[in-house]
C-alpha positions in Angstrom: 87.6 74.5 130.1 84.1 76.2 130.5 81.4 74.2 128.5 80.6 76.9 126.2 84.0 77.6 125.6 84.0 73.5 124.2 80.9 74.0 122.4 82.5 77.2 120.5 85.9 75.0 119.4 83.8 71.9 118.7 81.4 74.1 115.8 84.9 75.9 114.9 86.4 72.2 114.1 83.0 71.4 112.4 83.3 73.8 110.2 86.9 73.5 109.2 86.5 69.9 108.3 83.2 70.7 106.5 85.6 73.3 104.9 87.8 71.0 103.7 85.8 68.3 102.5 84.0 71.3 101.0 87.5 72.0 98.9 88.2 68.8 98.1 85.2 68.0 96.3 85.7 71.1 94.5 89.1 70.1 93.4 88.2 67.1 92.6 85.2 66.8 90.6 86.0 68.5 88.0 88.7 65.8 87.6 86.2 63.4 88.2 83.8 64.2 85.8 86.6 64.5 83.1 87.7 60.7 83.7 84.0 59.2 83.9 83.3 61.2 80.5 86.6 60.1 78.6 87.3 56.8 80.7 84.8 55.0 81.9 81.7 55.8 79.6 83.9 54.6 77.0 84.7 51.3 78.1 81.2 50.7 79.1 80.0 51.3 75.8 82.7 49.7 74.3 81.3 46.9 76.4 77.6 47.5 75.0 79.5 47.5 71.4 80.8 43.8 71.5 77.6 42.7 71.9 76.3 43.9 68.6 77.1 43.2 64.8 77.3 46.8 64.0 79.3 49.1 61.3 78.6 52.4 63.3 75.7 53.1 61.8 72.0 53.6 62.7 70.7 52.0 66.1 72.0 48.6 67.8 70.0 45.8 66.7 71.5 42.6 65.4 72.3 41.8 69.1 75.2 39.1 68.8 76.3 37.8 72.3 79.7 36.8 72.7 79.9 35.9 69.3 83.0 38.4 68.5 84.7 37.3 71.3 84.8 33.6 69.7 85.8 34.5 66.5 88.3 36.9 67.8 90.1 34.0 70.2 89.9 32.0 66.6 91.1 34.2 64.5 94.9 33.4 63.7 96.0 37.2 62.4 94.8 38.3 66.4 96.8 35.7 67.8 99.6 37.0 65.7 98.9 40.4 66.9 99.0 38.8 70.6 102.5 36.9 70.1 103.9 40.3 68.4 102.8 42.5 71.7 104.3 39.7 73.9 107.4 40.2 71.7 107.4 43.7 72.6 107.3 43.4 76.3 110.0 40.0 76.5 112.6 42.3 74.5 111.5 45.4 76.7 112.2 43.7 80.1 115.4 41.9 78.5 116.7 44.3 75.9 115.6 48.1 76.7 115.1 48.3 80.6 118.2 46.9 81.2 120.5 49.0 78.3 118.9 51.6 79.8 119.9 51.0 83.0 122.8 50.8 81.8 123.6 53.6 80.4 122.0 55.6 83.4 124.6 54.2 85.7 127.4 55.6 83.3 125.7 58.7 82.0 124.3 59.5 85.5 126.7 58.7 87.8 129.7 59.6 85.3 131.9 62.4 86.3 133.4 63.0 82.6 132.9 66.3 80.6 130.6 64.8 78.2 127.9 63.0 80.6 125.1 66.2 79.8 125.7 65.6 76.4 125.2 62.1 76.2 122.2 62.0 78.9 120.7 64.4 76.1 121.3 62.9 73.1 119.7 59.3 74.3 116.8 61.2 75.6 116.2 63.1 72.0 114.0 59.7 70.3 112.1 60.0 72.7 111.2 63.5 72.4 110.1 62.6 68.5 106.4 61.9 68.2 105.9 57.8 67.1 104.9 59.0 63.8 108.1 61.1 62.7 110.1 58.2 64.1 108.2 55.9 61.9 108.7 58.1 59.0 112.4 58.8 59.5 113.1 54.9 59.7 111.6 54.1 57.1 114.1 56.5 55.2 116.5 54.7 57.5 115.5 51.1 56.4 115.0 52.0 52.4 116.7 49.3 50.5 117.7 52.3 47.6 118.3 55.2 49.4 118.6 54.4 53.5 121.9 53.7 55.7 121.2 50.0 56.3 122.5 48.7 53.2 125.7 50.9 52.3 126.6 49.9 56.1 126.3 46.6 54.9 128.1 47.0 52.0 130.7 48.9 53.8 131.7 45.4 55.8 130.6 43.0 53.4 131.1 44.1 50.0 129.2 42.0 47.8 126.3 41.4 49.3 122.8 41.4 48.2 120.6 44.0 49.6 118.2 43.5 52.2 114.4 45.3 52.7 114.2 45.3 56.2 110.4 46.7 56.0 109.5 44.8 52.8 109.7 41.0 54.2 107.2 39.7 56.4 109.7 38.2 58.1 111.9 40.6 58.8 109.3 43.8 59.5 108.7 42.7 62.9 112.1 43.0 63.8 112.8 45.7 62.6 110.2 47.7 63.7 111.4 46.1 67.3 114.5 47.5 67.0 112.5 51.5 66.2 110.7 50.9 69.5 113.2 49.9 71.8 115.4 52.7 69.8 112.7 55.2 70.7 111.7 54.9 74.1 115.0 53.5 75.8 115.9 57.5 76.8 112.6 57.7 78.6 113.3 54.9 80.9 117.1 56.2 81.2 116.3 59.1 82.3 114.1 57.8 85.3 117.1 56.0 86.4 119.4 58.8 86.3 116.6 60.3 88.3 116.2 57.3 90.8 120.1 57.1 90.7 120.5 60.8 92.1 118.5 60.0 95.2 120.9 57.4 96.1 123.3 58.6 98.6 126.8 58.0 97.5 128.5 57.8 100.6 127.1 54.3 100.6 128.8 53.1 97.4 132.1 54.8 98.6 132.1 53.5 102.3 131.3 49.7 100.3 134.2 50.2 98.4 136.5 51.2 101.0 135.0 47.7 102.9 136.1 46.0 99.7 133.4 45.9 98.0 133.8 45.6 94.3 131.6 47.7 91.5 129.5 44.5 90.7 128.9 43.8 94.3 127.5 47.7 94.7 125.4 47.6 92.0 124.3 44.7 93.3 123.6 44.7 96.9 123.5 48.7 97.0 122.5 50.3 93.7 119.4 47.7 92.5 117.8 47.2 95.6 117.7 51.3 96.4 116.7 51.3 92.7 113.9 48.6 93.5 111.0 51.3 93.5 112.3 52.7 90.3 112.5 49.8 88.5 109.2 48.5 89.1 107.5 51.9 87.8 109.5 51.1 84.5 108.4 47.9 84.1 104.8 48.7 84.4 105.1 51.5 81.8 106.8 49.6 79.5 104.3 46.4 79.6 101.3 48.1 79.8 102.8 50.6 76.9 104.0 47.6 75.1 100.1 46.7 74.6 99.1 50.0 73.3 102.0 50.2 70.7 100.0 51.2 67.1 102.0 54.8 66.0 105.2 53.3 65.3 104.1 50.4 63.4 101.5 52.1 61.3 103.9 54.6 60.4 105.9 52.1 59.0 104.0 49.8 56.7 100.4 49.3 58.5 101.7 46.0 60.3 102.3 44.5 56.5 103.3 42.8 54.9 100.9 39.8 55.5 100.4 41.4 59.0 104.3 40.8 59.5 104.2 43.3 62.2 100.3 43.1 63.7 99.8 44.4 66.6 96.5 44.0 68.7 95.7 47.9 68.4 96.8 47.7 64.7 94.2 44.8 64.2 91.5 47.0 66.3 91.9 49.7 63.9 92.2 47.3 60.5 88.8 45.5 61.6 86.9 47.6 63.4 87.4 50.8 61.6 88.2 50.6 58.1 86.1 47.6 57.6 83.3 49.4 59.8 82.9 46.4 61.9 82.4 48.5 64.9 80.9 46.0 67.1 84.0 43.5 66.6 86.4 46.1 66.7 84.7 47.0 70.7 85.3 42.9 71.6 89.3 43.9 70.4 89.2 46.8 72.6 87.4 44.9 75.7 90.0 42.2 75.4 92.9 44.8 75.3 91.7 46.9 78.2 91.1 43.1 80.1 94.3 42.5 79.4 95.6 45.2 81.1 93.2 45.5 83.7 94.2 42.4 84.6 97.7 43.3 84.5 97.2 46.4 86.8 95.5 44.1 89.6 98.0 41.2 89.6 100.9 43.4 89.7 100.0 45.8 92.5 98.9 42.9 94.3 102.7 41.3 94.0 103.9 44.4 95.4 101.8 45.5 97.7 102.7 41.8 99.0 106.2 42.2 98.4 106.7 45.7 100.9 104.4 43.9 103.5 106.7 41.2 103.5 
């Protein structure tokens, strides 16, 4: 090829890639500058906030250290609000993802009239906003007029009335059951989804082998579904930190912060107390938590499809 002729394709390719780069900034600075504005100027100030004793009001200047971190690792109501968001992701991981799972292997791979039906009407709490469901159950859970104690009646006639919502020892609980209730269907329908892209020519070729249904779900089905199930998990424990709709919908974590959670507590003493500054060591310690959460976990996988 003549040396001009390589000089001419070499300032074409130039320009294509200068192009391209070109385009791609384009494309993505505009997201760029959406996340630094909303994301990460937040948490740096957020950061700056800790620092200070401050209601939100007038300049910083009663500069206070890590002072609200200390009283926040001492304070018993936020490590009430940290055992209840544990709670949450434990009966997540043990209770939801795998009832979920559950019924995505029958409502997905089920061949019966009905399966549209039913992958519909477990999906519909999830399409409710947190606040509606809150509402609605607390209708649900009213000791006078709600289901839960005519059902009760209904089996055991006789017995005394319960307030599900109204006992600090039971409004946890209860509120438990709303969540899982609520966003079960989400995580139901990414397994039908992850299910469909299972071939099922493998499950039918294991069977005729011999294979029985629990040794297809389990040497088959889960490890296909590997990918699937780890995007779930993440959702639900990093959701299961951020959790606040549901439970002030239904009573404000009370009573006697039966039902804290850690955003619930953010929002109690850092808002409506207008302890700003405090409130900002809550959220640093939330988005920590997470953070931290985000890094050990990608790391385990990442380590886990290398190996």
């Amino acid at each position: 090829m003549p040396y001009e002729s390589r000089i001419i394709l070499s300032k074409a390719a130039r320009k294509k890639r200068r192009a391209t780069v070109l385009t791609l900034i384009l494309l993505v600075a505009p997201i760029f500058v959406i996340f630094t504005l909303l994301v990460i100027v937040p948490v740096f100030q957020a950061a700056e906030y800790s620092l200070f004793r401050w209601n939100g009001l007038g300049p910083l200047t009663h500069f206070f250290g890590l002072r609200n971190f200390g009283f926040l690792l001492k304070d018993t109501i936020f490590q009430k609000a940290l055992l209840h968001n544990m709670l949450i992701i434990v009966f997540s991981l043990l209770v939801e993802l795998p009832l979920a799972l559950l019924l995505a292997m029958i409502v997905g791979r089920g061949n019966f009239k009905l399966a549209v039906f039913f992958r519909t009407f477990f999906f519909l709490p999830f399409v409710l906003s947190e606040v509606i469901t809150g509402v609605l159950w607390q209708f649900i859970y009213n000791p006078q007029y709600g289901l839960v104690n005519p059902i009760i009646h209904f089996f055991a006639p006789g017995s005394p009335g319960i307030a599900p919502l109204g006992s600090p020892t039971s409004v946890f609980w209860a509120i438990l059951i709303v969540i899982i209730w609520k966003y079960f269907g989400l995580h139901m329908t990414i397994y039908i989804a992850g299910l469909q892209g299972i071939p099922v020519e493998l499950e039918e070729a294991a069977r005729i082998d011999g294979a029985t249904n629990a040794q297809v779900i389990r040497h088959i089905v889960l490890p296909l579904l590997s990918t699937t199930i780890q995007i779930t998990v993440f959702f639900s424990i990093i959701g299961s930190f951020q959790i606040f709709d549901i439970v002030w919908a239904m009573g404000r974590g009370d009573p006697v912060n039966g039902a804290e959670t850690m955003v619930t507590y953010l929002y109690k003493f850092g808002f409506q107390r207008f302890n700003i500054g405090y409130g900002s060591s809550v959220a640093v310690a939330i988005f920590v938590i997470c953070l931290a959460f985000s890094i050990v976990y990608q790391r385990l996988l990442l380590r886990e499809q290398k190996g």
